[in-house]
C-alpha positions in Angstrom: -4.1 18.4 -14.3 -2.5 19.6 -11.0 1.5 19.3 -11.3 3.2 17.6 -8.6 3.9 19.6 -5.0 7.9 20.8 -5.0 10.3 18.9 -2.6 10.2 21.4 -0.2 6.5 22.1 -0.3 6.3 18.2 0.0 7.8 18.0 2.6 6.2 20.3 5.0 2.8 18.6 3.9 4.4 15.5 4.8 6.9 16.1 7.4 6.9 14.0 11.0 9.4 13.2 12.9 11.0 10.3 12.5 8.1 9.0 9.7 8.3 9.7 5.7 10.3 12.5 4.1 11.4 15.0 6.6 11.5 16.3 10.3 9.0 19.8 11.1 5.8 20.8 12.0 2.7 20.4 10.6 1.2 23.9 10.1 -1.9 25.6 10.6 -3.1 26.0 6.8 -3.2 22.0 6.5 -6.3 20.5 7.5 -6.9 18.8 10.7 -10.5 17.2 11.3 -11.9 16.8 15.0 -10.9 14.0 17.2 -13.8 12.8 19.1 -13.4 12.4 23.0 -11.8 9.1 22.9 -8.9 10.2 20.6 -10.4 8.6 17.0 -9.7 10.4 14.1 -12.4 10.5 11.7 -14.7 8.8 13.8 -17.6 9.8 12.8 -16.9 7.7 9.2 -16.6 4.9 11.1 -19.6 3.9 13.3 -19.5 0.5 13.2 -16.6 0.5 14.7 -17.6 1.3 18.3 -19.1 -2.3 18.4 -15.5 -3.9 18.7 -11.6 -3.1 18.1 -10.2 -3.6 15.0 -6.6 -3.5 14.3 -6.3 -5.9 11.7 -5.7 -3.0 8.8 -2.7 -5.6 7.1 -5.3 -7.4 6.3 -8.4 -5.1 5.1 -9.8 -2.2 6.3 -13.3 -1.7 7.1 -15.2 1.3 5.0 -15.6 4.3 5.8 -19.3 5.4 6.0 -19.0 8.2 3.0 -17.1 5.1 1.1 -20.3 2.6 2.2 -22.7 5.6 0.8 -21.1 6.3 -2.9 -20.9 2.3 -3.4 -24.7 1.7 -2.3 -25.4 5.1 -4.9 -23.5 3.0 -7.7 -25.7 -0.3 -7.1 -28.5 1.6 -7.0 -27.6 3.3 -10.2 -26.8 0.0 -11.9 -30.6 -1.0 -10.9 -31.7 1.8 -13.0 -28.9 2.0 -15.7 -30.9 4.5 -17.7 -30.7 7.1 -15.8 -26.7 6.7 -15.8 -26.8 6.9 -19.9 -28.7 9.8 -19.2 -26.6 12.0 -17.6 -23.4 10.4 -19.7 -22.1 8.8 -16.3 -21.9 5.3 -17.5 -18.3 5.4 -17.4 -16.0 5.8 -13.9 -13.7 9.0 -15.2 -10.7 7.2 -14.4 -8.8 10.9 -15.3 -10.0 12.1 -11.7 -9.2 9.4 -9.6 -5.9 9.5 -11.7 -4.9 12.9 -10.6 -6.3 12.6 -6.6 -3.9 9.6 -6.4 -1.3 11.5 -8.1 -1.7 13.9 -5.4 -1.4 11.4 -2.9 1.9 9.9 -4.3 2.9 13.2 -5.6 3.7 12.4 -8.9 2.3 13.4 -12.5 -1.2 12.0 -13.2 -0.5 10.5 -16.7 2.1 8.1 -14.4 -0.8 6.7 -12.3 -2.9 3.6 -13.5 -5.6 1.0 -12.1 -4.9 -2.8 -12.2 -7.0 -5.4 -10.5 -4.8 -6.5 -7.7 -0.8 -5.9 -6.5 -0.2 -9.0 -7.6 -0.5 -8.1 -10.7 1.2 -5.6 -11.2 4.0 -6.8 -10.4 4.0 -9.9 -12.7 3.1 -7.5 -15.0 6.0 -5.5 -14.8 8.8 -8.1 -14.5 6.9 -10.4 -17.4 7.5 -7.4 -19.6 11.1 -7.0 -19.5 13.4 -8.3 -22.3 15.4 -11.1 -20.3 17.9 -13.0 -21.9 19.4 -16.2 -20.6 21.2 -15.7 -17.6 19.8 -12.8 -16.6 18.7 -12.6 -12.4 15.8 -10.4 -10.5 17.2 -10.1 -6.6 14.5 -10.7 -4.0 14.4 -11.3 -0.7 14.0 -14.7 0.6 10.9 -14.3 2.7 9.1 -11.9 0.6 5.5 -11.5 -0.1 4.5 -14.9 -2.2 2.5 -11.9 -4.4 6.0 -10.2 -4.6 8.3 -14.0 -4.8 5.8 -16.1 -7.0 6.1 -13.6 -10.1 10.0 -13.1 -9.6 10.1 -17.5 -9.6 7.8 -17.7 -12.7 10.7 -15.6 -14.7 12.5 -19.0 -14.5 11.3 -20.9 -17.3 12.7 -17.8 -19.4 16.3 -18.5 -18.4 16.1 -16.1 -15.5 18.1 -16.4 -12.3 15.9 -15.6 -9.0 18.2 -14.5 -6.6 16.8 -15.0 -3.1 18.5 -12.7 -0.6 18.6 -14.6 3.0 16.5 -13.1 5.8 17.0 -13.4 9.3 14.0 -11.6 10.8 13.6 -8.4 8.6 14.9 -7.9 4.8 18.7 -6.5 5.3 18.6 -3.4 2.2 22.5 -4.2 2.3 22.4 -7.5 1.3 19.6 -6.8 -0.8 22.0 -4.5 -3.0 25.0 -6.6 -2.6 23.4 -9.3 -4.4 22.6 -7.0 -7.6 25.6 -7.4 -10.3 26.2 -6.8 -13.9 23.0 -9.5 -15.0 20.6 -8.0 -13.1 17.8 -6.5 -14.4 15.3 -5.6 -11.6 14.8 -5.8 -7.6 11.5 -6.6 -6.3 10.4 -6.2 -2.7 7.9 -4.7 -0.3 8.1 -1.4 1.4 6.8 -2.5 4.3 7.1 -6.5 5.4 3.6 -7.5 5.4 4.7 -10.3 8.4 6.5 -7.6 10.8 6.1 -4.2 9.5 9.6 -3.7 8.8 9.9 -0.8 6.6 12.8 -0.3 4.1 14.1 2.6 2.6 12.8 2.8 -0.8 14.6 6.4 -1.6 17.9 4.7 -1.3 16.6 1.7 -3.3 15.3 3.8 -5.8 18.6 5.8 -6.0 20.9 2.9 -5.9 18.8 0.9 -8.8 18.8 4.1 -11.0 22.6 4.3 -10.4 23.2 0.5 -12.3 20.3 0.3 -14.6 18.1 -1.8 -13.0 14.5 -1.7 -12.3 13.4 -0.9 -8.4 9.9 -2.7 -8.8 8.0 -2.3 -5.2 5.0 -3.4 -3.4 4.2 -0.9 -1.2 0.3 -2.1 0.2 1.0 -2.3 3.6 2.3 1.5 3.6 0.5 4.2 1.5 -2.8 5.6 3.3 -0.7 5.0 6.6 3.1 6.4 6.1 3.9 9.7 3.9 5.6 8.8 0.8 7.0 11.3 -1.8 7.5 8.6 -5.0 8.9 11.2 -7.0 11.5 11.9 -5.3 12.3 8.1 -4.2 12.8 7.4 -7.8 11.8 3.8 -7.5 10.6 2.2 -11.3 7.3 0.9 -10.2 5.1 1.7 -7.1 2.2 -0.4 -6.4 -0.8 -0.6 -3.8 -3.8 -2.6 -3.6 -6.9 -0.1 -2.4 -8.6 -2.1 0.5 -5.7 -2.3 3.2 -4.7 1.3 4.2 -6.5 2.9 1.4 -9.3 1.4 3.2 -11.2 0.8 0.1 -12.2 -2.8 -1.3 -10.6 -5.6 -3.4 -10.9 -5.1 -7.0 -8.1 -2.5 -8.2 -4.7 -1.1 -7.3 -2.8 1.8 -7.7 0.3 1.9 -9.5 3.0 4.6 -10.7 5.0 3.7 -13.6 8.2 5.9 -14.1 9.3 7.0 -17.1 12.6 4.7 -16.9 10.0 1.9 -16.2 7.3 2.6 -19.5 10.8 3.4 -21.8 12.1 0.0 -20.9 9.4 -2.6 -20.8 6.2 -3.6 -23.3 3.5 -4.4 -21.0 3.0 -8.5 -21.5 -1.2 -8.3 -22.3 -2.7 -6.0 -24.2 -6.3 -5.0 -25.0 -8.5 -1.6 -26.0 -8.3 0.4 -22.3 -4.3 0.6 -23.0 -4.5 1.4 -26.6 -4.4 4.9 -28.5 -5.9 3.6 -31.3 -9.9 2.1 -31.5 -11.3 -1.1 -32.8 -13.8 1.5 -34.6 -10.8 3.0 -36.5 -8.0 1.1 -37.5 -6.7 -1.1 -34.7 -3.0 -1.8 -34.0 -0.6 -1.9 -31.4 0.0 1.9 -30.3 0.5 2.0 -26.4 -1.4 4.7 -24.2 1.7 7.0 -23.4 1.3 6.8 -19.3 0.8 4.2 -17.2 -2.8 3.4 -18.7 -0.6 1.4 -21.3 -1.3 -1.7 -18.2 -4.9 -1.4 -18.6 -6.4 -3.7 -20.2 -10.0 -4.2 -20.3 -12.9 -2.8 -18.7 -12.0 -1.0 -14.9 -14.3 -2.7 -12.1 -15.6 0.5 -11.1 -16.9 0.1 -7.5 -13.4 -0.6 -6.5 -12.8 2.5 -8.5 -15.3 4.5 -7.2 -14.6 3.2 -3.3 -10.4 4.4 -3.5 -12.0 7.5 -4.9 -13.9 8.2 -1.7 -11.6 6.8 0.6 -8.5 8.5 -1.0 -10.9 12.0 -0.5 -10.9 11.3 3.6 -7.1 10.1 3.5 -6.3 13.6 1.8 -8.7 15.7 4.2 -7.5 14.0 7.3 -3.3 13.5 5.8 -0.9 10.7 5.9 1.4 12.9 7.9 -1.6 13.0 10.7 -2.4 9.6 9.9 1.0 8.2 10.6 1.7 10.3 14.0 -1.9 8.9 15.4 -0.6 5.6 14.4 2.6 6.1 15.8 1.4 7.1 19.0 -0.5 4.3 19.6 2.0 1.2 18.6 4.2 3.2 20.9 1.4 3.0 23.8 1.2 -1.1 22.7 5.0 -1.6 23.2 5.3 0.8 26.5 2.5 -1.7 27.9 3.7 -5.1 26.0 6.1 -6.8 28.4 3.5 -6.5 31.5 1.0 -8.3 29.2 3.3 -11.2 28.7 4.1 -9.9 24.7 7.5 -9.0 23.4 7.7 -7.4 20.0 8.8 -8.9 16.8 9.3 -5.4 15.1 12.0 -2.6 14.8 10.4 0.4 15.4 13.1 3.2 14.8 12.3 5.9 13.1 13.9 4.6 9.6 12.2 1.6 9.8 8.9 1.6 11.5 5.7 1.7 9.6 1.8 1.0 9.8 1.7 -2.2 12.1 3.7 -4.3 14.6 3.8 -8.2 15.1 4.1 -9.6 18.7 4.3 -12.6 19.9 3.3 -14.5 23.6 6.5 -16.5 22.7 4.7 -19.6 22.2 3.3 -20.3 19.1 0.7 -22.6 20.3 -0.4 -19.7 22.5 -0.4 -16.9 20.0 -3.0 -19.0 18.0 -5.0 -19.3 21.1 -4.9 -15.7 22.4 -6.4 -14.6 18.7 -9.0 -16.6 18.9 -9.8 -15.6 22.5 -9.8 -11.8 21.1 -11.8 -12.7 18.1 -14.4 -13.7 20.7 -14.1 -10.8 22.4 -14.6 -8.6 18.5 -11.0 -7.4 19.4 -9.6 -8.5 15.5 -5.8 -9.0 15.1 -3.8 -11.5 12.9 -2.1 -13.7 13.0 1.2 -13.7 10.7 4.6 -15.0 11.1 6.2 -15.0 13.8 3.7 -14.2 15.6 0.0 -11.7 16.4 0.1 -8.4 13.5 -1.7 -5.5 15.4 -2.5 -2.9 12.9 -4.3 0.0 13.8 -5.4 3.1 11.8 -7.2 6.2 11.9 -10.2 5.6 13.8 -8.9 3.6 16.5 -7.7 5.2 20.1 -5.8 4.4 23.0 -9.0 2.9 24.6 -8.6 -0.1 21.9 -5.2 -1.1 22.6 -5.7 -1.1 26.5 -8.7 -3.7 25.3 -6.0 -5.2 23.2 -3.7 -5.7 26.2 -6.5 -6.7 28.4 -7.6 -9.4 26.3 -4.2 -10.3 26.4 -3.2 -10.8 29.8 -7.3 -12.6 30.4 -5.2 -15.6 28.0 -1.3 -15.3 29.2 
């Protein structure tokens, strides 16, 4: 089981300037794939992409072609199920999708586990601390409603949900100014899944760990598309669905529980895939010792088997590489907004940019009109908030945000 990388080797894997852990250069020995004459990384995994643009990534990612491959293989095994008992492959070997996402989070492998959806995880989490009466989680007001719903259903138990006030973007000072003596946990997004706004979660992490309380964070819209070292940011519990920028498909999601986190909670369902002990033997209630203590039944293993693949490519191409593409294109976007008629809705400073931007025509009426326009056009965006959430990855180029822009200014 590979250990995790050290701080400093870290960081040069995942160094860029002004994204993730640290400012250098990315060095010869890491592996860079080809970037096709359009300026796609990857491109080759995505053909169906050159029939439209698609920067709608916030939303769900479209496969890539070695992902499409291993999940028409399953089906086609399940057809012929024999042959899987065969070769003693009836079973996903959850221990090596464990240890790639390890790698990818940089953290041990026995921390890592697989629940169906973000969600989730983090009502799982928060349902299995021990509140008392009077008790509070602190959360901003505008969060997630996968993030906010499971922090309001703690109120029947006597639990105060403090909602931290938002103007635009979630204010990390106010966030901590609102944690006091009664509170047990923080729960929040890394990345603001309306505007892109990322916080940082090292400081969270530090600050929580500091008073005794519980960093729980949903951070979907950022890992596959920003470098993240989780050991080092020291937050309790890390979550991320697999089809957004893990570009897999619904069905499962990543988590990291900490040590703090798995000392300090009982998980609030339990059933034989988090268990020690067997039904065969004597059964009782004797937790798995890692974070497979939060599975609970049987793993829905394409979802499994499609964050496998599409972890793979994500690890051969980098985050670091990953996040600079990105970069330079919502750069390119917001260099070209204001003579499309657009103004952006997102900080993009280095400390708090991320994987996606929101703009806006600054009519609401008119946003709803110019993404239907582009969905006409197979240019797919969202629309979210406060306005249109561009979100592109990988594979797209500098070529689809000029048809993004285009498409705009045909409707403004």
């Amino acid at each position: 089981m590979p250990e995790p990388l050290s701080r400093r080797d870290f960081s040069r894997r995942a160094t860029l300037a002004g994204l993730g852990v640290g400012i250098g250069h990315v060095t010869a020995d890491d592996v860079l794939p080809a970037i096709d004459q359009v300026g796609r990384l990857a491109a080759a995994e995505f053909p169906g992409q050159r029939e439209g643009v698609y920067l709608n990534h916030a939303a769900s990612s479209p496969l890539p072609h070695r992902t499409s491959e291993a999940l028409r293989a399953h089906l086609a095994d399940r057809e012929r199920l024999f042959h899987l008992y065969q070769t003693g492959t009836q079973d996903y070997s959850i221990p090596k999708l464990q240890a790639k996402v390890a790698r990818l989070f940089n953290v041990p492998a026995e921390l890592i586990g697989f629940v169906p959806s973000t969600t989730e995880a983090m009502a799982g989490a928060l349902n299995g601390i021990d509140w008392k009466p009077g008790d509070n989680v602190v959360v901003p007001a505008n969060e997630f409603p996968g993030v906010l719903y499971p922090c309001l259903h703690l109120e029947r138990r006597g639990v105060t949900v403090k909602q931290v006030p938002v103007e635009q973007h979630a204010d990390l000072d106010r966030v901590l100014a609102a944690v006091d003596g009664r509170t047990r946990a923080v729960a929040l997004s890394w990345v603001h899944w309306l505007t892109g706004h990322r916080l940082d979660i090292a400081r969270l992490g530090a600050e929580c760990r500091k008073r005794g309380v519980l960093s729980i964070v949903d951070a979907i819209q950022g890992v596959g598309g920003v470098p993240i070292d989780v050991a080092a940011a020291q937050v309790d519990l890390f979550v991320a669905g697999s089809y957004k920028w893990l570009m897999g498909i619904p069905g499962t999601a990543a988590i990291y529980t900490s040590p703090q986190l798995l000392a300090g909670i009982v998980p609030d369902r339990a059933g034989h895939a988090g268990m020690k002990t067997s039904v065969y033997d004597a059964p009782r209630i004797e937790w798995q010792p890692g974070a497979s203590r939060f599975h609970v039944g049987g793993p829905i293993n394409a979802a499994l088997i499609a964050l496998e693949h599409s972890v793979d490519l994500l690890t051969e191409v980098g985050v670091p590489r990953i996040a600079s593409h990105v970069a330079g294109l919502l750069d390119g976007l917001a260099s070209k907004a204001e003579k499309a008629g657009l103004r952006l809705n997102t900080d993009l400073s280095p400390a708090h940019r991320s994987t996606f931007v929101n703009v806006t025509t600054g009519d609401a009426a008119r946003d709803d009109r110019v993404v239907k326009a582009l969905v006409a056009q197979r240019i797919i965006v969202g629309r979210r908030g406060p306005g249109i959430r561009v979100a592109p990855h990988l594979h797209n180029s500098a070529g689809d945000i000029d048809r993004l822009l285009e498409g705009v200014r045909a409707q403004t």
